[in-house]
C-alpha positions as CSV (number, residue, x, y, z in Angstrom):
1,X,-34.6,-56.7,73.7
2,X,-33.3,-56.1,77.2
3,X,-31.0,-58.5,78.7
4,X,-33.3,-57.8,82.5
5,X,-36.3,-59.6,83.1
6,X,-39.2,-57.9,84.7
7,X,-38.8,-58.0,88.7
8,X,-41.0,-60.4,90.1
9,X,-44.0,-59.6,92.2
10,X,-45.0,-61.1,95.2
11,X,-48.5,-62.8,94.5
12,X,-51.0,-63.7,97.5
13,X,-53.9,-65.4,96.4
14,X,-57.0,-65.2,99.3
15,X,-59.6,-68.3,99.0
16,X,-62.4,-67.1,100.1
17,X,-65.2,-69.2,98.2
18,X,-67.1,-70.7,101.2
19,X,-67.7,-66.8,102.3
20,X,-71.3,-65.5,101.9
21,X,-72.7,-64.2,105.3
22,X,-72.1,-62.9,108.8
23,X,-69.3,-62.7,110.4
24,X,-66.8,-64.9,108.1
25,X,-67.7,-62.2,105.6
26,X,-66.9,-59.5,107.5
27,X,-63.8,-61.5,107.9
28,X,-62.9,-61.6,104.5
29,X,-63.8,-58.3,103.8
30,X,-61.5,-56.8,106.2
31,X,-58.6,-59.0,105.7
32,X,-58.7,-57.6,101.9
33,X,-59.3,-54.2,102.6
34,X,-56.4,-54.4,105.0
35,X,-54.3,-56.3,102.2
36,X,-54.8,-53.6,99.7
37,X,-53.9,-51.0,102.5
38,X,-50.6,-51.9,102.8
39,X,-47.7,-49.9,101.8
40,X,-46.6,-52.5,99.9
41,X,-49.8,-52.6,97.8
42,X,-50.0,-49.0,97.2
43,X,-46.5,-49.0,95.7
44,X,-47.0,-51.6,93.2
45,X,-45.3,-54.0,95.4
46,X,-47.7,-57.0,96.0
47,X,-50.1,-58.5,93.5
48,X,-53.6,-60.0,95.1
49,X,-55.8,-62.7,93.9
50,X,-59.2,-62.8,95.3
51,X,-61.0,-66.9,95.0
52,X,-64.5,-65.9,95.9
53,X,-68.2,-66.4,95.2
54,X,-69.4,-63.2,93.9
55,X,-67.4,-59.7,93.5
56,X,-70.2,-57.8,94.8
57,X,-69.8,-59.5,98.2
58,X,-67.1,-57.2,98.9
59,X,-68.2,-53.9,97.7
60,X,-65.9,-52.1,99.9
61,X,-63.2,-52.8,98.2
62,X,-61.8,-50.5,95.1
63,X,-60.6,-52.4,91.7
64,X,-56.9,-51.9,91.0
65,X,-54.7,-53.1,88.2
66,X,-52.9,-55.6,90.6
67,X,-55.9,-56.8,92.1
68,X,-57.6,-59.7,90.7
69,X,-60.9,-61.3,91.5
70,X,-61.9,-64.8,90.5
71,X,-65.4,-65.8,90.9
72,X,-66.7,-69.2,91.5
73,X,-70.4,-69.1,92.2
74,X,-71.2,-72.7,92.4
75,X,-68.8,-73.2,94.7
76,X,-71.1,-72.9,97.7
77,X,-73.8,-75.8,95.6
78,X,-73.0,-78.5,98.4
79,X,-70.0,-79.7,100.7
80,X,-68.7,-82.1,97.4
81,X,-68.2,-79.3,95.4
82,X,-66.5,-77.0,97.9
83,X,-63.8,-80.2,98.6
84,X,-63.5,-80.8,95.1
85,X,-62.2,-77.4,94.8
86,X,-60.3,-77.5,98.0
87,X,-58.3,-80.6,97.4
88,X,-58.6,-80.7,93.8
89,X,-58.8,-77.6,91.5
90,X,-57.0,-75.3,93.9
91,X,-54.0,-77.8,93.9
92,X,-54.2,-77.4,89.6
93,X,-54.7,-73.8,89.5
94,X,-51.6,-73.0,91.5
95,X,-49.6,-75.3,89.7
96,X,-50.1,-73.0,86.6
97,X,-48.7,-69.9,88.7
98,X,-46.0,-68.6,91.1
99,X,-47.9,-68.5,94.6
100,X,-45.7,-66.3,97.0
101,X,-48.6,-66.7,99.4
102,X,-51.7,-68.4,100.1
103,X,-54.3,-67.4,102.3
104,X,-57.0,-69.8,103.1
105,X,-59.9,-67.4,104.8
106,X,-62.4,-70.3,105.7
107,X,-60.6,-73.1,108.1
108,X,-60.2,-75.7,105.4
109,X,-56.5,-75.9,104.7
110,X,-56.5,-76.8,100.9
111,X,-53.8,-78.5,98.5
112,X,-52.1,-76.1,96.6
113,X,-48.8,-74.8,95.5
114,X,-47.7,-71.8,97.1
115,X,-44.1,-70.9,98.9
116,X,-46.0,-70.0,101.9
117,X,-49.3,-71.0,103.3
118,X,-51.8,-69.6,105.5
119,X,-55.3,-70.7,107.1
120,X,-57.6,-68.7,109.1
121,X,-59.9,-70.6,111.0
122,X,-63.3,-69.4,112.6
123,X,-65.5,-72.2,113.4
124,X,-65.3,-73.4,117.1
125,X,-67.7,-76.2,116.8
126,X,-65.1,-78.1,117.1
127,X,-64.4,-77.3,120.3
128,X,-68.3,-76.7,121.7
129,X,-68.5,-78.7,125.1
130,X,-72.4,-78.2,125.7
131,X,-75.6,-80.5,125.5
132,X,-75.8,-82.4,122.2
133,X,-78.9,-81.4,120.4
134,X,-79.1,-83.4,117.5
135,X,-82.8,-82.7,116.9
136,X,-82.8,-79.2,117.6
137,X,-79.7,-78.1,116.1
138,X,-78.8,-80.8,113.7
139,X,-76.1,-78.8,111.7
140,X,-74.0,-77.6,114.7
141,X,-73.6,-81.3,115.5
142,X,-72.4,-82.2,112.3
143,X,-70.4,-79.3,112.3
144,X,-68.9,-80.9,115.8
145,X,-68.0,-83.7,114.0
146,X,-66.6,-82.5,110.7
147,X,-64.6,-79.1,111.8
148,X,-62.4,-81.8,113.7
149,X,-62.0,-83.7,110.8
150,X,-61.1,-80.4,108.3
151,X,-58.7,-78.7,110.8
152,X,-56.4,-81.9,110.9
153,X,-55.9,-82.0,107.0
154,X,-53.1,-80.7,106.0
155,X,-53.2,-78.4,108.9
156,X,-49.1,-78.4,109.7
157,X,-48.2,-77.9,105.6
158,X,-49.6,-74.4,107.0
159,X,-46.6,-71.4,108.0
160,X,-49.4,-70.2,110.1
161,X,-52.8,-71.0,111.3
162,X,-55.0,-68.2,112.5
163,X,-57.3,-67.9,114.9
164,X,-59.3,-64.8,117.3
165,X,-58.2,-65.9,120.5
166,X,-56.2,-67.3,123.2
167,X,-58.4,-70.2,124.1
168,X,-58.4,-71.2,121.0
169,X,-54.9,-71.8,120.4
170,X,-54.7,-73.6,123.2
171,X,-57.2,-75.6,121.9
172,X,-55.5,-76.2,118.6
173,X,-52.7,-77.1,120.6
174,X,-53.8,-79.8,122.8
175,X,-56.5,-81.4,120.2
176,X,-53.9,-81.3,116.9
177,X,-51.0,-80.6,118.5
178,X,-50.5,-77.5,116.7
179,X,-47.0,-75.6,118.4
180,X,-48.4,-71.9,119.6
181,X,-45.4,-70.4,117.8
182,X,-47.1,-71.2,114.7
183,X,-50.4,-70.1,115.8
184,X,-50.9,-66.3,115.4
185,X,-54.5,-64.9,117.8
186,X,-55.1,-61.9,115.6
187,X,-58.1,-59.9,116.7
188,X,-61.0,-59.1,113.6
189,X,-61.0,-55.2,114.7
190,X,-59.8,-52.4,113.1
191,X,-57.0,-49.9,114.8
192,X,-59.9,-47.8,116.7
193,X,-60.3,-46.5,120.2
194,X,-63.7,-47.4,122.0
195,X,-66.5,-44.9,121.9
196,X,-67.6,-42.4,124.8
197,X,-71.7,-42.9,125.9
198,X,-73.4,-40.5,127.8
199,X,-74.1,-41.8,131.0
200,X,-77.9,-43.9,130.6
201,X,-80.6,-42.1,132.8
202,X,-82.3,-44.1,136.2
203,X,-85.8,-45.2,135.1
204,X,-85.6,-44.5,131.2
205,X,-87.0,-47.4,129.5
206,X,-84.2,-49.7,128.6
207,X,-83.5,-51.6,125.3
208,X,-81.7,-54.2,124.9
209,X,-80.2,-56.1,121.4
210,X,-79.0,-59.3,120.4
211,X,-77.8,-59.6,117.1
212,X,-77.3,-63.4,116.9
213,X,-78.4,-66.1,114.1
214,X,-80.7,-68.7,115.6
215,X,-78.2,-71.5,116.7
216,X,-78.3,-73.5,119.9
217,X,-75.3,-72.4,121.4
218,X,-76.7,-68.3,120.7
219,X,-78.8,-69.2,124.0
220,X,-81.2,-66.8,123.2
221,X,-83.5,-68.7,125.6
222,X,-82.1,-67.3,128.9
223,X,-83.0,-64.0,127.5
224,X,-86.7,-64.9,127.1
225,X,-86.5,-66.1,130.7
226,X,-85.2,-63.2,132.2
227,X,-87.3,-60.9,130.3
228,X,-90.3,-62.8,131.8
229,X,-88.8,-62.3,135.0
230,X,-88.6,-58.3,133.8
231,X,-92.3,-58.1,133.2
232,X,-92.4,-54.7,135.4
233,X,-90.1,-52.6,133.8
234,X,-90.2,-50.7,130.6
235,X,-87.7,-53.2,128.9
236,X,-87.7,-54.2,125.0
237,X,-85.7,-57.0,123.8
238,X,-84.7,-56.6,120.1
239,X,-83.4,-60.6,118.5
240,X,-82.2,-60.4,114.7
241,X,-84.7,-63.5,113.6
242,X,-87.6,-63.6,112.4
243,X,-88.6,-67.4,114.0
244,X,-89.2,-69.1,111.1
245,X,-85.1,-69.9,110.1
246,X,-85.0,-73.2,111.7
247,X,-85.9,-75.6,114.4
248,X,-84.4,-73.4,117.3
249,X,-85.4,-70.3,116.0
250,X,-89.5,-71.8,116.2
251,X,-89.3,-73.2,119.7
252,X,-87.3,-69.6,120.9
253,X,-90.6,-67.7,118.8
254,X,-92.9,-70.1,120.9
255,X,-91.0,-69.2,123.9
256,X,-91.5,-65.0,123.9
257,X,-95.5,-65.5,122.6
258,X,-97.1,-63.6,125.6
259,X,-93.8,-62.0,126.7
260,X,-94.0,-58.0,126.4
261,X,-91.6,-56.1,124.9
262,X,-90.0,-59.1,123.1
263,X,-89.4,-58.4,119.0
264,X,-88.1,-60.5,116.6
265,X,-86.7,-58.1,113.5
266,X,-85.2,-61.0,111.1
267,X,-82.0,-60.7,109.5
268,X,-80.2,-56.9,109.3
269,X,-78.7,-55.1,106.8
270,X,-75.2,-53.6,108.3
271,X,-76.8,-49.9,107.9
272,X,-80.0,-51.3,109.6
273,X,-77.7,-53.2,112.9
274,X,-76.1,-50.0,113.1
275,X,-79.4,-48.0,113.7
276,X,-79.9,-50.4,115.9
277,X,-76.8,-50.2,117.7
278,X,-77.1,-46.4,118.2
279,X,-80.8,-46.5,119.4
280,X,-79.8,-49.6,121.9
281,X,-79.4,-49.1,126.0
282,X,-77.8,-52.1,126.3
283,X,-76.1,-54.9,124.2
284,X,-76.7,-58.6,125.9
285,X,-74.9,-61.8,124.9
286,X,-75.0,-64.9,126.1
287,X,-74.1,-67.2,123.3
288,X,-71.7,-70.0,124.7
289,X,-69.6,-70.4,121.7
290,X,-67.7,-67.9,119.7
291,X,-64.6,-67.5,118.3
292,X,-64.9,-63.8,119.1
293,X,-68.1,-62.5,119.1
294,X,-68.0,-59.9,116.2
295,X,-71.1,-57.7,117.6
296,X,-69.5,-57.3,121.0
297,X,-66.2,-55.0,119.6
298,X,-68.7,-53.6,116.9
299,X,-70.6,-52.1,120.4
300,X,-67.4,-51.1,121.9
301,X,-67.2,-48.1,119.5
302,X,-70.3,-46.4,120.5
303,X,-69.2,-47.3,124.4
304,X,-72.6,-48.2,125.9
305,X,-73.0,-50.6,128.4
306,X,-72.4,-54.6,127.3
307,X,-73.8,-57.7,129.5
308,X,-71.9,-60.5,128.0
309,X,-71.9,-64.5,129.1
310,X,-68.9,-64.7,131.9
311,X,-67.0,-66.9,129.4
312,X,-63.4,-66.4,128.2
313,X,-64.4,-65.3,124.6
314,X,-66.3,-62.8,126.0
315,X,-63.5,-61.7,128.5
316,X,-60.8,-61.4,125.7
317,X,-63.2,-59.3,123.8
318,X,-64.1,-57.0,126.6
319,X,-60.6,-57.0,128.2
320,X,-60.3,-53.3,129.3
321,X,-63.3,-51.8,128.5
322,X,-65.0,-50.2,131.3
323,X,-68.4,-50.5,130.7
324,X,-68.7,-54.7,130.8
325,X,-70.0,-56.8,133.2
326,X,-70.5,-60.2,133.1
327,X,-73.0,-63.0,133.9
328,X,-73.2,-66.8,134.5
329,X,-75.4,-67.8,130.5
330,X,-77.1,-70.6,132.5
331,X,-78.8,-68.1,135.0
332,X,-81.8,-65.9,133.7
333,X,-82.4,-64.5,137.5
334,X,-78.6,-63.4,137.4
335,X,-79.1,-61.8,134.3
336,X,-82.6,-60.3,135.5
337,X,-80.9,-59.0,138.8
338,X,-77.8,-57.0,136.7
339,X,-80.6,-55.7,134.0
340,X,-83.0,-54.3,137.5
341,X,-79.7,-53.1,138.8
342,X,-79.0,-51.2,135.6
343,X,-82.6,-49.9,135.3
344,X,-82.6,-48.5,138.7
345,X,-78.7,-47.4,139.1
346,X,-77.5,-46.7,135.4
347,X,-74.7,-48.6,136.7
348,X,-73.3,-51.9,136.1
349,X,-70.6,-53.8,138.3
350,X,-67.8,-53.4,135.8
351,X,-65.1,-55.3,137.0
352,X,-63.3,-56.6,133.3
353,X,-59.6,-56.2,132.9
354,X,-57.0,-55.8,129.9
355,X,-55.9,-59.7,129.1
356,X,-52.6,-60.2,128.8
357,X,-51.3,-61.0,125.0
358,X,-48.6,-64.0,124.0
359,X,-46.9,-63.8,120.4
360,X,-47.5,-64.3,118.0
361,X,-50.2,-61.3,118.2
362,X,-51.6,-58.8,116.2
363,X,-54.4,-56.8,118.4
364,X,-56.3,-55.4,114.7
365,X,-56.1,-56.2,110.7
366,X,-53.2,-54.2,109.8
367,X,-50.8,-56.1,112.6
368,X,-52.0,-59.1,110.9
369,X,-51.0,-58.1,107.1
370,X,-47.8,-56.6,107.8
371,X,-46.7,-60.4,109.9
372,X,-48.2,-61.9,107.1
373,X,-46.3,-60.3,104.2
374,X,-43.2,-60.7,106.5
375,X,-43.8,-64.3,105.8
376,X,-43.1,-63.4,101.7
377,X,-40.7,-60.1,102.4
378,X,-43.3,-57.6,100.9
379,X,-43.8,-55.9,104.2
């Protein structure tokens, strides 16, 4: 028998069981892709546990013999049963194991045992400042109320907390107190240059997408205003819901009836939203709440022409890409105006700048891992 024992591995385990759809998804699927990219990882350097609902939610990702995946479908049954395995059976399951690092991808900061501890947070209810609509949009309002509870819990037992932008660590700062040296803005993008569009032709027809989920702070209704207010031209407005989803979604469906060129697709497949992306004139988005506004860099790489709400997620987004303008989301005639000006011109006033980035930063997904495993010495 040798007298050495086996080296140790550095283990991170990502909790990712309250991850299903949209954006959070996409989340989790990069952050593990970009996990199992590392150097580290390729060598045989870093063992990864995956917590998630279902494997096939991340079919991107190749199986390797030091990648793990641990499936809890009913984890998702009802808010009970997601904090009984936040607070409870996370906190047992890590006893039984040596946790170099833990990587909460869902905002909830969890008890568990682990050397170092991470939390990623991408719901800015929290911090939504508009009209309470607590007939219309029930769920963002109790969202409101219980994102503020969740971020406080055991939110300093955390090395880090993570969030997609400026405003909103200054936002965790003033409302928890959080210290921005222990808040890392990482941007959800991949290492890519933007895209190169041929310049759009006066008087084509122009098409314009929204890819949003039916929420009240999407805003989808000053689009329906200001494409009544585009009755004229040959415009066609493309919104990713069918009208039917919830109580916003019917009174935005009752909105457009008699309104030309307005089409409600439903819910999109990746391959389909790219099609759509490709065949679009002009990306428009006026939600008033994001915590970064995944379709807006997802445009960036075919580098059309974006309209975006004039509010700081949007301008840390769009920071120096050319082809951005901006608009006030309460206005449908200033969004009208800029959509006649594009029609007629091709041109947009872009006038959107480069913002200015404070550490600790990491501008795409493989930034992020390597400060991560820093944290554990596996970068």
């Amino acid at each position: 028998m040798s007298d050495h024992a086996a080296p140790h591995i550095p283990t991170v385990v990502v909790s990712a069981i309250s991850l299903f759809v949209g954006g959070p998804l996409t989340v989790g699927r990069e952050l593990i892709a970009a996990l199992c990219a590392s150097n580290t990882f390729r060598r045989g350097e870093l063992r990864i546990i995956v917590i998630c609902l279902r494997r096939d939610f991340y079919p991107d990702v190749a199986d390797h013999p030091n990648l793990q995946w641990v499936e809890k479908p009913h984890a998702r049954t009802n808010w009970l049963v997601r904090m009984f395995y936040e607070y409870l059976y996370f906190d047992l399951w890590s006893r039984r194991r040596q946790v170099d690092l833990w990587i909460s991808a869902a905002d909830v900061t969890p008890n568990v045992r682990a050397a170092h501890r991470v939390v990623y947070c991408h719901n800015p209810a929290a911090f939504y400042r508009g009209p309470h609509d607590w007939i219309g949009d029930l769920r963002l309002e109790i969202f409101r109320i219980a994102y503020r509870l969740f971020y406080r819990i055991n939110l300093r037992r955390n090395d880090y907390a993570i969030v997609q932008q400026q405003w909103l660590r200054d936002e965790f700062q003033k409302r928890f107190g959080r210290p921005q040296e222990t808040t890392v803005v990482a941007h959800p993008v991949p290492a890519r240059p933007d895209g190169a569009a041929p310049p759009a032709k006066p008087g084509a027809p122009i098409r314009l997408l929204y890819p949003a989920f039916p929420r009240s702070f999407k805003n989808c209704e000053v689009l329906i205003d200001a494409m009544r207010e585009l009755r004229d031209l040959p415009v066609e407005l493309t919104l990713t819901f069918k009208g039917d989803e919830n109580r916003y979604a019917r009174r935005m469906r009752k909105k457009a009836e008699g309104i030309p060129g307005v089409r409600l697709a439903g819910f999109l497949p990746k391959q389909e939203l790219e099609r759509l992306y490709e065949e679009a004139t002009l990306l428009v988005f006026p939600s008033k709440l994001e915590t970064w506004g995944l379709p807006l860099s997802e445009f960036r790489a075919y580098g059309k022409p974006i309209l975006a709400a004039d509010l700081p997620y949007a301008r840390e987004v769009l920071g120096g890409y050319a082809s951005s303008a901006f608009f006030d989301p309460d206005s449908a005639p200033a969004l009208a105006r800029l959509i006649r000006q594009f029609a007629a011109t091709g041109t947009l006033p872009y006038v959107t700048g480069p913002v200015a980035a404070k550490e600790p930063f990491a501008s795409n997904w493989t930034e992020l891992t390597a400060l991560l495993l820093r944290l554990i010495g596996a970068a």
